[in-house]
C-alpha positions in Angstrom: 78.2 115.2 78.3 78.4 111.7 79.6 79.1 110.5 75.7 81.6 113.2 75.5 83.5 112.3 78.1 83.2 108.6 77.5 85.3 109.3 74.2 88.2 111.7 75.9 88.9 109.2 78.2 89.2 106.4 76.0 91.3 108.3 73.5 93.3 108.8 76.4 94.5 105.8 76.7 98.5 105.1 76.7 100.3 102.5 73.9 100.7 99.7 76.8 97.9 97.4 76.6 97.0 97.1 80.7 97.0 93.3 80.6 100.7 93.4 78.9 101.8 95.5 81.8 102.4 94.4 85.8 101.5 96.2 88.1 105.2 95.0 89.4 108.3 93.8 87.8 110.7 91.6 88.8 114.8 91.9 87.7 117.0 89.3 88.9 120.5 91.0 89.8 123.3 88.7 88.8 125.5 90.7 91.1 126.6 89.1 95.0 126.2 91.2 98.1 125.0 90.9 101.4 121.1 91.4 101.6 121.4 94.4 103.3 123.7 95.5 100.6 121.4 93.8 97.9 118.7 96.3 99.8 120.4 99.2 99.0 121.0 98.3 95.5 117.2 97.9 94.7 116.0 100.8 96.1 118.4 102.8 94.5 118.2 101.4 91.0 114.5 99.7 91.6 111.7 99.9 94.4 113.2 97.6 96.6 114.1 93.7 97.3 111.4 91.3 96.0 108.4 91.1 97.8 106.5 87.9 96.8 102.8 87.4 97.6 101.6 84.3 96.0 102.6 81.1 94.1 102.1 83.4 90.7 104.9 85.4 91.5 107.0 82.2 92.8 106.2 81.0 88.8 107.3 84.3 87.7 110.6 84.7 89.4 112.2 80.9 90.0 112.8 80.6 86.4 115.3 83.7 86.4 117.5 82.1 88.8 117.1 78.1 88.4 120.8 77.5 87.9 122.0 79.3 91.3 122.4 76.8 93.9 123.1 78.0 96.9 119.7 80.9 97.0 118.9 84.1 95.8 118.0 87.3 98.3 114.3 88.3 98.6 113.3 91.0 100.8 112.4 88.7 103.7 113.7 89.3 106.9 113.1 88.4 111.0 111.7 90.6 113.0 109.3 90.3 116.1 107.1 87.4 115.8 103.5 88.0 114.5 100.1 86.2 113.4 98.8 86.2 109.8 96.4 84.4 107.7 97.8 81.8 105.2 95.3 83.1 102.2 96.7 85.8 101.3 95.1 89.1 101.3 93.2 88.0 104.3 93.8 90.2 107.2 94.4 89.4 110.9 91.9 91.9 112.8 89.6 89.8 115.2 90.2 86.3 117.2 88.4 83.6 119.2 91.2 82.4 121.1 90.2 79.7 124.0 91.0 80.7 127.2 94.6 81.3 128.6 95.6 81.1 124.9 97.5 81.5 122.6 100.3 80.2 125.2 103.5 79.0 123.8 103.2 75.6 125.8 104.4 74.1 122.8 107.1 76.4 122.2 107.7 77.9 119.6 103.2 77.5 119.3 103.5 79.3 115.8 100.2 77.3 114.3 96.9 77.3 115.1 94.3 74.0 115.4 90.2 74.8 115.6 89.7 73.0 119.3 86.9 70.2 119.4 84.6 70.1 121.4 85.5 73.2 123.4 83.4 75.6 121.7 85.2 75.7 118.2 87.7 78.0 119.7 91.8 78.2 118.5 94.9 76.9 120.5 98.4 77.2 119.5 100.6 74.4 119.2 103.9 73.8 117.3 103.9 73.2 113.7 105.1 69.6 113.4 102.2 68.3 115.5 99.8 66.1 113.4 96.3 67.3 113.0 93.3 66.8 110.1 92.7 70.1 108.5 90.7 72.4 106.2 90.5 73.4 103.0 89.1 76.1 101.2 88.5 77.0 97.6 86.1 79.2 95.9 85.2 79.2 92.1 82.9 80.8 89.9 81.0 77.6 88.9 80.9 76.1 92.8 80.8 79.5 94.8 82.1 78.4 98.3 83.5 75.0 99.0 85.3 73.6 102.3 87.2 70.1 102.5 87.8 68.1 105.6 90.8 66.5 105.0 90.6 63.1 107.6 94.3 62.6 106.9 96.8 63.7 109.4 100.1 66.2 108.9 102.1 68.7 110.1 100.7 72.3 109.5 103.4 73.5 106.4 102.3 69.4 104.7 98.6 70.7 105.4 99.3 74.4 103.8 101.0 72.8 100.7 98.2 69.7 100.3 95.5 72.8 100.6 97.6 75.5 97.8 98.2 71.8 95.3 94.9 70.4 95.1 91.9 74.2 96.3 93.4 77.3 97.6 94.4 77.7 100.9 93.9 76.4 104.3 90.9 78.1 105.6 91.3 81.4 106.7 89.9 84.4 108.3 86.8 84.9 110.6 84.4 85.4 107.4 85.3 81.7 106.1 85.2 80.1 110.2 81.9 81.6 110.5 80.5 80.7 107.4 77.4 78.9 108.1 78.4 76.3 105.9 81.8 75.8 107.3 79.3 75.2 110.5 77.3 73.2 109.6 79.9 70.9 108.0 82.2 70.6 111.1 79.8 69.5 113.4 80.7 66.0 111.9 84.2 66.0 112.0 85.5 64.6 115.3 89.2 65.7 116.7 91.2 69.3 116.3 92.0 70.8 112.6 94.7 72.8 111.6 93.4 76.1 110.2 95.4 78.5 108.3 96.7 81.0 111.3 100.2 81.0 112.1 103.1 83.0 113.7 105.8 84.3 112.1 108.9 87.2 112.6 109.4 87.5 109.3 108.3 91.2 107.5 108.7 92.5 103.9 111.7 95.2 103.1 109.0 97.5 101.7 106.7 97.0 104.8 104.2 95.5 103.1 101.6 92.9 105.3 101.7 90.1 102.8 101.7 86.8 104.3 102.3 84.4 101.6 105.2 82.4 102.6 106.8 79.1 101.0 109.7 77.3 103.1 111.1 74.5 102.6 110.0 72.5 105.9 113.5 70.7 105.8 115.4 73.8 106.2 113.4 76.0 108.8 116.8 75.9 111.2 116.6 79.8 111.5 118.9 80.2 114.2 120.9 83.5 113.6 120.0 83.0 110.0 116.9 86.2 110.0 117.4 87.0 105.6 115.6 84.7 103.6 116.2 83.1 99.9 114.8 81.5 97.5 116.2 78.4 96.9 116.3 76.7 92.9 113.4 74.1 93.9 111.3 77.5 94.1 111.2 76.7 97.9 112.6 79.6 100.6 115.2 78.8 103.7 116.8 81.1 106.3 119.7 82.6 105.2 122.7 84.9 107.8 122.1 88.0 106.1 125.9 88.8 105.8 126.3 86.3 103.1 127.0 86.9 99.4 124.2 86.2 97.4 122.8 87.7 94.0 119.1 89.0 94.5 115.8 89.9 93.4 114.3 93.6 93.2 111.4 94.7 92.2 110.1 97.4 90.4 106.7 98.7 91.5 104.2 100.3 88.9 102.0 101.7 91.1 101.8 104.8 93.4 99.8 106.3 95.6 99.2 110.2 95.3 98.4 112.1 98.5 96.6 115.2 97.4 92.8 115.1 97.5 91.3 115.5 93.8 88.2 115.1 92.2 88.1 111.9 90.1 88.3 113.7 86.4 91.3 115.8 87.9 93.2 112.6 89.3 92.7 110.8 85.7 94.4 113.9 84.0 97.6 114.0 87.0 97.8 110.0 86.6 97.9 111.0 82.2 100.1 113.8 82.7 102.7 112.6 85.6 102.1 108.6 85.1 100.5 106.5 82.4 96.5 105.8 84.0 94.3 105.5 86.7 95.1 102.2 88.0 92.6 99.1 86.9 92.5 96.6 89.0 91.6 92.9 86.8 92.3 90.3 89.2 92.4 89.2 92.8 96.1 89.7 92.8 96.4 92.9 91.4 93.5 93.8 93.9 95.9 92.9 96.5 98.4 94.5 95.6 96.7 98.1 95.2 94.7 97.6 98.1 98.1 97.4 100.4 99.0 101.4 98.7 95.3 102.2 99.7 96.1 101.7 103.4 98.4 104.6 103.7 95.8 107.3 102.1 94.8 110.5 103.6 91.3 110.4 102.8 88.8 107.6 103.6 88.5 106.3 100.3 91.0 106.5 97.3 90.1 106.7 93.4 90.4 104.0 90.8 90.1 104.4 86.7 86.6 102.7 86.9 84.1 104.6 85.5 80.3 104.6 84.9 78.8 105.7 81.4 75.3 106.5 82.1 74.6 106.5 77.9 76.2 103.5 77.8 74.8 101.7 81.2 78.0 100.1 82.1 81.2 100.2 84.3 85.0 100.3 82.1 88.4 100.8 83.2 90.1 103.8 81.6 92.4 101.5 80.3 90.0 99.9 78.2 89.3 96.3 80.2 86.6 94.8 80.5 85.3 94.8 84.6 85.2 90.9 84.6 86.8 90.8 88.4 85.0 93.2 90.6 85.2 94.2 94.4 82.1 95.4 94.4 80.8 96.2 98.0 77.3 94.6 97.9 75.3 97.0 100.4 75.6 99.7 97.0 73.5 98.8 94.1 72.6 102.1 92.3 74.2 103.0 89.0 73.7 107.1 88.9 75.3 109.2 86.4 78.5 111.2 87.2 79.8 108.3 89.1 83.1 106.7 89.7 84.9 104.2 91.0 86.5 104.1 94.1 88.4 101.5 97.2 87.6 101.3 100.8 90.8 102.4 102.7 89.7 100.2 105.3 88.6 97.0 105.9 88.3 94.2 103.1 89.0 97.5 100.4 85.6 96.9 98.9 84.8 99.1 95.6 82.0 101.9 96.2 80.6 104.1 93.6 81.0 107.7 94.6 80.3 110.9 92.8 83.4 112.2 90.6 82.7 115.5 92.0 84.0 114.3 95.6 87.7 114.6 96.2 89.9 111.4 97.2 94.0 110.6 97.0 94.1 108.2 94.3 96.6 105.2 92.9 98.2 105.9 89.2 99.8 103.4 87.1 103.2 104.6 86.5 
């Protein structure tokens, strides 16, 4: 049975080799319009403007459009001003602001410095202030690492020292309370940057994603609330009533709202889509993970798969499961399972019997 059904799905699989194709595409439109006309025109001939969550998509897009001066729409605009994490895919849920803050006393307080000795707790202060900050990068080979930087900057020259030489400034309660992250701090004297800041800036196609990459000459925004990318591969304000040509994007994946056992979702991804999404990177796990958040059902389906013959976990679409999500508290590999994301929370995988019924996320 298990053997049997090992085969089916594999001979299932479509003529697009998964790692040859996105789970978005981006089309630069040569075309000039407003962005709210430039909106319009992507989601009628696309999925919307370009939404861009991480210096990978920055290297995917900037060479389209290197010869247009003046900037190109993405799907960037103001709106009320709120906090994210600069890592992306880290969410803002819980805080340990100090007392009477965060307060604007340094108006606009849009970044956030880790308060010395007062308890570790955050402040808010305005960007350009000058603080020593924290890095964070994690590899296979070192696991965990955090870097005290004793230099002083401004929080954007802190962000882009942290994204050139690890990942990120440090972000998120899991990394603050990391008992290494503790331990090292305690000898570090003065207030450090960490990566929370403010923002009023939101995505076209409502997505959280808080990757962002201004220019820090050019953050002027008064009654400029559009944003473009510029051909440096930096982003400025923008009015959005001026003629610019633009970015869309065209999204391969899609959340299904019906409820379906695991073997009945593969065969409506097959039949309506291509597959079962896979999921084979921390990227791509971002970018199915924000689709998860509007499900129905507590958990929704992925194309991973457990062969109990075989002993092992594979994609449907025939990848190797070098990247996992894994949630660590589940450790049994039973037969008749499958795998599946966390609506909630960090999105963790879990292994769930095929014979329980989730929404699920095809490749399209």
């Amino acid at each position: 049975m298990q053997w049997s059904l090992f085969v089916l799905i594999l001979m299932g699989l479509g003529q697009c080799a998964f790692s040859t194709c996105p789970l978005y595409k981006y089309h630069f439109i040569d075309k000039t319009k407003t962005w709210t006309e430039a909106q319009s025109y992507c989601r009628k001939h696309h999925t919307d403007l370009a939404t861009v969550t991480n210096k990978t998509d920055m290297k995917r897009i900037c060479g389209s459009a290197k010869n247009v001066q003046s900037g190109v729409w993405i799907g960037l605009t103001g709106t009320n001003r709120k906090w994210h994490w600069s890592l992306p895919g880290v969410e803002f849920t819980e805080t340990n602001w100090a007392t009477d803050e965060p307060n604007d006393s340094s108006f606009p307080g849009n970044c956030v410095r880790l308060q010395r000795p007062q308890s570790y707790k955050w402040a808010d202060n305005g960007c350009l202030e000058e603080y020593k900050f924290v890095c964070y990068n994690e590899t296979k080979q070192d696991g965990k690492k955090f870097h005290f930087i004793d230099e002083i900057k401004t929080w954007p020259q802190a962000q882009s020292y942290c994204r050139e030489l690890y990942t990120d400034l440090v972000s998120g309660l899991d990394q603050l309370n990391d008992t290494k992250f503790k331990e090292e701090r305690q000898q570090h004297e003065g207030d450090l940057w960490i990566g929370l800041f403010r923002d009023s800036w939101r995505w076209s196609d409502g997505s959280s994603f808080s990757f962002r990459d201004w220019d820090p000459e050019l953050q002027n925004t008064a009654g400029k609330e559009c944003a473009v990318i510029l051909s440096n591969g930096t982003w400025k304000p923008e009015d959005c009533g001026v003629k610019q040509p633009f970015f869309c994007y065209e999204d391969h994946v899609i959340l299904i709202n019906q409820s379906m056992t695991w073997v009945d979702a593969l065969d409506y991804c097959r039949d309506n889509h291509r597959n079962l999404v896979s999921i084979t990177s921390l990227n791509q796990q971002r970018w199915v993970q924000e689709k998860a958040k509007q499900a129905d059902s507590d958990y929704v389906w992925l194309g991973l798969r457990y062969t109990c013959t075989l002993d092992f976990w594979f994609w449907v679409t025939d990848q190797a499961v070098h990247y996992n999500n894994w949630n660590s508290r589940v450790t049994t590999d039973d037969c008749d399972m499958s795998g599946a994301m966390d609506r909630t929370g960090e999105h963790k995988w879990v292994k769930k019997n095929d014979e329980e019924k989730f929404n699920f996320i095809c490749f399209k």
